[in-house]
Biopython code that builds the backbone (N, CA, C, O; Angstrom):
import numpy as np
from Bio.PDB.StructureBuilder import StructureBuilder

atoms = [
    (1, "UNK", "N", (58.381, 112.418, 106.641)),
    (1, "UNK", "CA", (57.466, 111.289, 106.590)),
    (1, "UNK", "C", (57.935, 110.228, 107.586)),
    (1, "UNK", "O", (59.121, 109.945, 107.758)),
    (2, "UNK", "N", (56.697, 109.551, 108.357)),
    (2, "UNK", "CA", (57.319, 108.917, 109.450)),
    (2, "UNK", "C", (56.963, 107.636, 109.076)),
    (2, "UNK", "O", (55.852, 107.448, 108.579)),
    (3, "UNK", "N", (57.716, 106.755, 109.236)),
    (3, "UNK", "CA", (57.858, 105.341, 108.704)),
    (3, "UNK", "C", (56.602, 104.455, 109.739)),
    (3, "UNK", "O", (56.671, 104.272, 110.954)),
    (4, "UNK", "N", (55.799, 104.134, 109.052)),
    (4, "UNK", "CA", (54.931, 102.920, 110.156)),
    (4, "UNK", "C", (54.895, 101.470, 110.494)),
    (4, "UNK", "O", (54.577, 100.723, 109.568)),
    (5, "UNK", "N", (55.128, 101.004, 111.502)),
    (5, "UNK", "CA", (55.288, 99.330, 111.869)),
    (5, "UNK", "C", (54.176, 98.757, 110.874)),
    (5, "UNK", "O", (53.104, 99.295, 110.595)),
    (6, "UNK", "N", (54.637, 97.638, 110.439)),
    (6, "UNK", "CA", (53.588, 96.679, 110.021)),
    (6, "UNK", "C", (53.466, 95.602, 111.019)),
    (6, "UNK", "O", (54.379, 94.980, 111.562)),
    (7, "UNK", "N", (51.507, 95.417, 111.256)),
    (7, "UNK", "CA", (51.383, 95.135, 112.479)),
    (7, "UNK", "C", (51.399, 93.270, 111.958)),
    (7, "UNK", "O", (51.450, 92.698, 110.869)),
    (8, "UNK", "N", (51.345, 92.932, 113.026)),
    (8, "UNK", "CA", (51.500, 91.287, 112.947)),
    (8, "UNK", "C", (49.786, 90.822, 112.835)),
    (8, "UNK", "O", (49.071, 91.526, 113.548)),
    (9, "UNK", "N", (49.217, 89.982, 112.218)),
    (9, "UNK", "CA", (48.674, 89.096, 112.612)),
    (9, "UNK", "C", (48.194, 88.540, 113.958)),
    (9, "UNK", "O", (48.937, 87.933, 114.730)),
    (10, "UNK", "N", (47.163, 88.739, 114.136)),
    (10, "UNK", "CA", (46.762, 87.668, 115.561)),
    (10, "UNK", "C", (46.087, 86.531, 114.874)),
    (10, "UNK", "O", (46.695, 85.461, 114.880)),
    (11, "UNK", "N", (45.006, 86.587, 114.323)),
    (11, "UNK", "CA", (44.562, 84.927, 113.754)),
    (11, "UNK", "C", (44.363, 84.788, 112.258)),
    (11, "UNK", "O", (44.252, 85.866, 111.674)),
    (12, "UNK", "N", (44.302, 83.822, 111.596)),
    (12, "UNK", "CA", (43.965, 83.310, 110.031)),
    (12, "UNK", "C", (43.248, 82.911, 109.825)),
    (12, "UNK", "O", (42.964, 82.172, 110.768)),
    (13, "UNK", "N", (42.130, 82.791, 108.617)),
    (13, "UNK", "CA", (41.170, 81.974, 108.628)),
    (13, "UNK", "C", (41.257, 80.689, 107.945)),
    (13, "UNK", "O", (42.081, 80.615, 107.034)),
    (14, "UNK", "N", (40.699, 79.874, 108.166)),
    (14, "UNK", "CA", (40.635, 78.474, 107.568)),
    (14, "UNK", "C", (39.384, 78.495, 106.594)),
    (14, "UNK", "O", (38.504, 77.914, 107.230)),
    (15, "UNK", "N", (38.910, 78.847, 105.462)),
    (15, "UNK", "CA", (37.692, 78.810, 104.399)),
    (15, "UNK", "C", (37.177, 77.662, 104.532)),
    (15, "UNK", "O", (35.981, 77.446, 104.732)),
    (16, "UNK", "N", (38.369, 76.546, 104.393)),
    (16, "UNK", "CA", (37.419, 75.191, 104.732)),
    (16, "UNK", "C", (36.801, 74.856, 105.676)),
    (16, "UNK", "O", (35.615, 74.529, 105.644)),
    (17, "UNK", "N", (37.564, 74.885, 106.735)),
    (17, "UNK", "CA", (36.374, 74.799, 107.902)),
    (17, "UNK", "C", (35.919, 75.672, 108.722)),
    (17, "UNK", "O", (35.331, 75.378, 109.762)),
    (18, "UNK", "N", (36.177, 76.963, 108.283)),
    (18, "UNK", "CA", (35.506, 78.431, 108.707)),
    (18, "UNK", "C", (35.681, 78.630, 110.130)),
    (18, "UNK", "O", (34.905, 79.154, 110.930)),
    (19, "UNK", "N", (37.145, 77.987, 110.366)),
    (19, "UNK", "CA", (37.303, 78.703, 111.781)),
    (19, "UNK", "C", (38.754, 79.757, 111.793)),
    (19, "UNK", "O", (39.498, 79.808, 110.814)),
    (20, "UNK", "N", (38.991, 80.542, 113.026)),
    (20, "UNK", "CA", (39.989, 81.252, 112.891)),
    (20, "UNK", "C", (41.005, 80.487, 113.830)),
    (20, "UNK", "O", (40.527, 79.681, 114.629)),
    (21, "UNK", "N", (42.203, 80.657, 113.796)),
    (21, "UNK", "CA", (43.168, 79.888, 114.369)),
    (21, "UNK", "C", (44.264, 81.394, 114.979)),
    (21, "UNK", "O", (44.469, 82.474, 114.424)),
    (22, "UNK", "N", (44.745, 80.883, 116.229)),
    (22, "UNK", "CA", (45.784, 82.178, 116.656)),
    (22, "UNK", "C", (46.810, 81.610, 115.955)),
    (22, "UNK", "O", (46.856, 80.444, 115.562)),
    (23, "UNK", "N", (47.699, 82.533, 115.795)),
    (23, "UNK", "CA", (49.104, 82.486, 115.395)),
    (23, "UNK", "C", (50.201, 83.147, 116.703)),
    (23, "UNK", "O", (49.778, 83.969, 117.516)),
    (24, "UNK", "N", (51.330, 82.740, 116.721)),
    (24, "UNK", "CA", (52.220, 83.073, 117.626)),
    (24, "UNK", "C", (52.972, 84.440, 117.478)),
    (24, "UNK", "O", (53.822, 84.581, 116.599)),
    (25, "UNK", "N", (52.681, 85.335, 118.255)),
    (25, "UNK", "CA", (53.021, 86.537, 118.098)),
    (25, "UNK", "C", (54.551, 86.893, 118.429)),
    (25, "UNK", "O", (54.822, 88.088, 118.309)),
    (26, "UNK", "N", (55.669, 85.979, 118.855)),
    (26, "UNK", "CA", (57.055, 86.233, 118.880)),
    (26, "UNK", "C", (57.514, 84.790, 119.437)),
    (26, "UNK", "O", (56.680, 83.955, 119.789)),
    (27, "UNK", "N", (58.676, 84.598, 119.481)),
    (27, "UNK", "CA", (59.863, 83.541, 119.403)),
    (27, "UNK", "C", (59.638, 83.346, 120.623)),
    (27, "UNK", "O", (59.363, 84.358, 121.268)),
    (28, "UNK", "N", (59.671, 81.998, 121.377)),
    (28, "UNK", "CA", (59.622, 81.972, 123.130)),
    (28, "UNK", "C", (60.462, 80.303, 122.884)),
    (28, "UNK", "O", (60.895, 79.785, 121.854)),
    (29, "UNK", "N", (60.442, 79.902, 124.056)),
    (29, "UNK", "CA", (61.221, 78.192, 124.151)),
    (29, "UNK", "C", (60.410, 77.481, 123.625)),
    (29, "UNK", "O", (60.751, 76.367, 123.229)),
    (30, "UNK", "N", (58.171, 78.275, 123.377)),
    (30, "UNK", "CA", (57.584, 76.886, 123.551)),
    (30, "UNK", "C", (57.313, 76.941, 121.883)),
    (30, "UNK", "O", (56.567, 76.102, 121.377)),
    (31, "UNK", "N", (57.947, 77.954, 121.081)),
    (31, "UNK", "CA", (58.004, 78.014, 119.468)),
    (31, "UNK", "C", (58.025, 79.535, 118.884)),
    (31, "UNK", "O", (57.833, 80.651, 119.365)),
    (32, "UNK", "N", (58.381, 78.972, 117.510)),
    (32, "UNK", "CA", (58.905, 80.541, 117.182)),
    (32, "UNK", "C", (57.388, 81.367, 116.265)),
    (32, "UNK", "O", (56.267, 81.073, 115.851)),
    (33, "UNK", "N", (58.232, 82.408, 116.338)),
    (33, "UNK", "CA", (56.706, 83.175, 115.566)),
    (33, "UNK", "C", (56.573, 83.126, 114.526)),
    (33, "UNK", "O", (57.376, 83.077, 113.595)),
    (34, "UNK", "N", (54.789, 83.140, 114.612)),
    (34, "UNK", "CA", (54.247, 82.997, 113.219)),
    (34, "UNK", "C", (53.474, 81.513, 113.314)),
    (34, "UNK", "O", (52.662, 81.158, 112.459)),
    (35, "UNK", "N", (53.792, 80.802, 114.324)),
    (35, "UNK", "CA", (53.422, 79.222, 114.245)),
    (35, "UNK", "C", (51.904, 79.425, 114.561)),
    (35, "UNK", "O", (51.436, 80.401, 115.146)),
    (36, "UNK", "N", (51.220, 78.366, 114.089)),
    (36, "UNK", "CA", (49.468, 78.355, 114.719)),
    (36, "UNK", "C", (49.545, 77.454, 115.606)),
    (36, "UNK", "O", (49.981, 76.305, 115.533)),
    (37, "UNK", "N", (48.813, 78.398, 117.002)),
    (37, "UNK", "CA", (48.935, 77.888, 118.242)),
    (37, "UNK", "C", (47.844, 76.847, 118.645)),
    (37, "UNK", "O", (47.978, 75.823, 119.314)),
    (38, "UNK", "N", (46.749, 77.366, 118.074)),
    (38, "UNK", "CA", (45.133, 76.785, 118.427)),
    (38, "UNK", "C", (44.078, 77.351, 117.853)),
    (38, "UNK", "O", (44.150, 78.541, 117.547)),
    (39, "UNK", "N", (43.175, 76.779, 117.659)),
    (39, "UNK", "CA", (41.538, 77.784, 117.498)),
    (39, "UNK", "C", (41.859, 79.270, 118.433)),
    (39, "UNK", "O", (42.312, 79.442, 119.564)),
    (40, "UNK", "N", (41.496, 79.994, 117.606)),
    (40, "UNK", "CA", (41.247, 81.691, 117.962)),
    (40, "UNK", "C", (40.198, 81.632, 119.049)),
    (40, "UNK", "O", (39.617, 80.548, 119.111)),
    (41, "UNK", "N", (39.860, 82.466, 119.839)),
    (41, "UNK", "CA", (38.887, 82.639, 121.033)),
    (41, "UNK", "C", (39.036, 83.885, 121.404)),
    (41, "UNK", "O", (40.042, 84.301, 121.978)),
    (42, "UNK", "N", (37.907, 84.665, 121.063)),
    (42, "UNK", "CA", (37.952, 85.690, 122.130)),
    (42, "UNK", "C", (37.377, 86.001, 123.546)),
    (42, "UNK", "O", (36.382, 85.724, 124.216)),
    (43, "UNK", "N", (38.943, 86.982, 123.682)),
    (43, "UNK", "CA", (38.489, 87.102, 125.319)),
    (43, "UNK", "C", (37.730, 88.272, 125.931)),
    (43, "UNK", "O", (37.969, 89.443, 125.637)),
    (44, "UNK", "N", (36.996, 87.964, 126.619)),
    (44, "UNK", "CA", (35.576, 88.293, 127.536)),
    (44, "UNK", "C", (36.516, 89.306, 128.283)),
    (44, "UNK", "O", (37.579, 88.928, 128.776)),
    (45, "UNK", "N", (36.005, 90.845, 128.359)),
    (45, "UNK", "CA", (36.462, 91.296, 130.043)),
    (45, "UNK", "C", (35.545, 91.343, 130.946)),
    (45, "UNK", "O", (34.357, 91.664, 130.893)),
    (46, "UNK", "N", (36.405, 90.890, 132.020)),
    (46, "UNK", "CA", (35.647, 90.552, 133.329)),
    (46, "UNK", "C", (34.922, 91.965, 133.742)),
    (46, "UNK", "O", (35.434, 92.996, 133.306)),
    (47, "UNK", "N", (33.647, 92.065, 134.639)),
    (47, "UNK", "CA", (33.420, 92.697, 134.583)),
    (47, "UNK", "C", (33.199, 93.320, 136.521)),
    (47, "UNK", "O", (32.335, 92.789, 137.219)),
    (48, "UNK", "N", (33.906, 94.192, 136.959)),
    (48, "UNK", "CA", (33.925, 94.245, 138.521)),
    (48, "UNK", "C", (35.150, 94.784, 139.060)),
    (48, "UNK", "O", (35.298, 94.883, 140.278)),
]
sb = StructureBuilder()
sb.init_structure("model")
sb.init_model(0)
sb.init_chain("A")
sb.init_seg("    ")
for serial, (resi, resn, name, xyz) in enumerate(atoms, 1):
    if name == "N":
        sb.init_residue(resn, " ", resi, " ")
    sb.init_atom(name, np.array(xyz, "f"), 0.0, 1.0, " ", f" {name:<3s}", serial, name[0])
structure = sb.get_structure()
C-alpha cells in the first residue's frame, strides 16, 4: 500500500462575505505557510 501526500489548500472561503481568499502555499522571507495572501483570482491562459 502506497502512502498518499495530503494536498495543501490553495483558497478558503469566507460564508460571510462569500469570497475566496488564497492562502500561502510554503515558507518564503515575504511569510510563512498557510497565511492568507489576498482575494483568490483565477488565472486566464493566454491564448497564442
Amino acid at each position: 500500500m502506497t502512502a498518499k501526500k495530503k494536498s495543501k489548500k490553495k483558497r478558503i472561503y469566507n460564508p460571510v462575505t462569500k469570497k475566496y481568499y488564497s492562502i500561502r502555499q510554503r515558507t518564503t522571507k515575504y511569510g510563512r505557510a498557510g497565511q492568507i495572501k489576498g482575494l483568490w483570482s483565477y488565472k486566464k491562459k493566454k491564448k497564442g
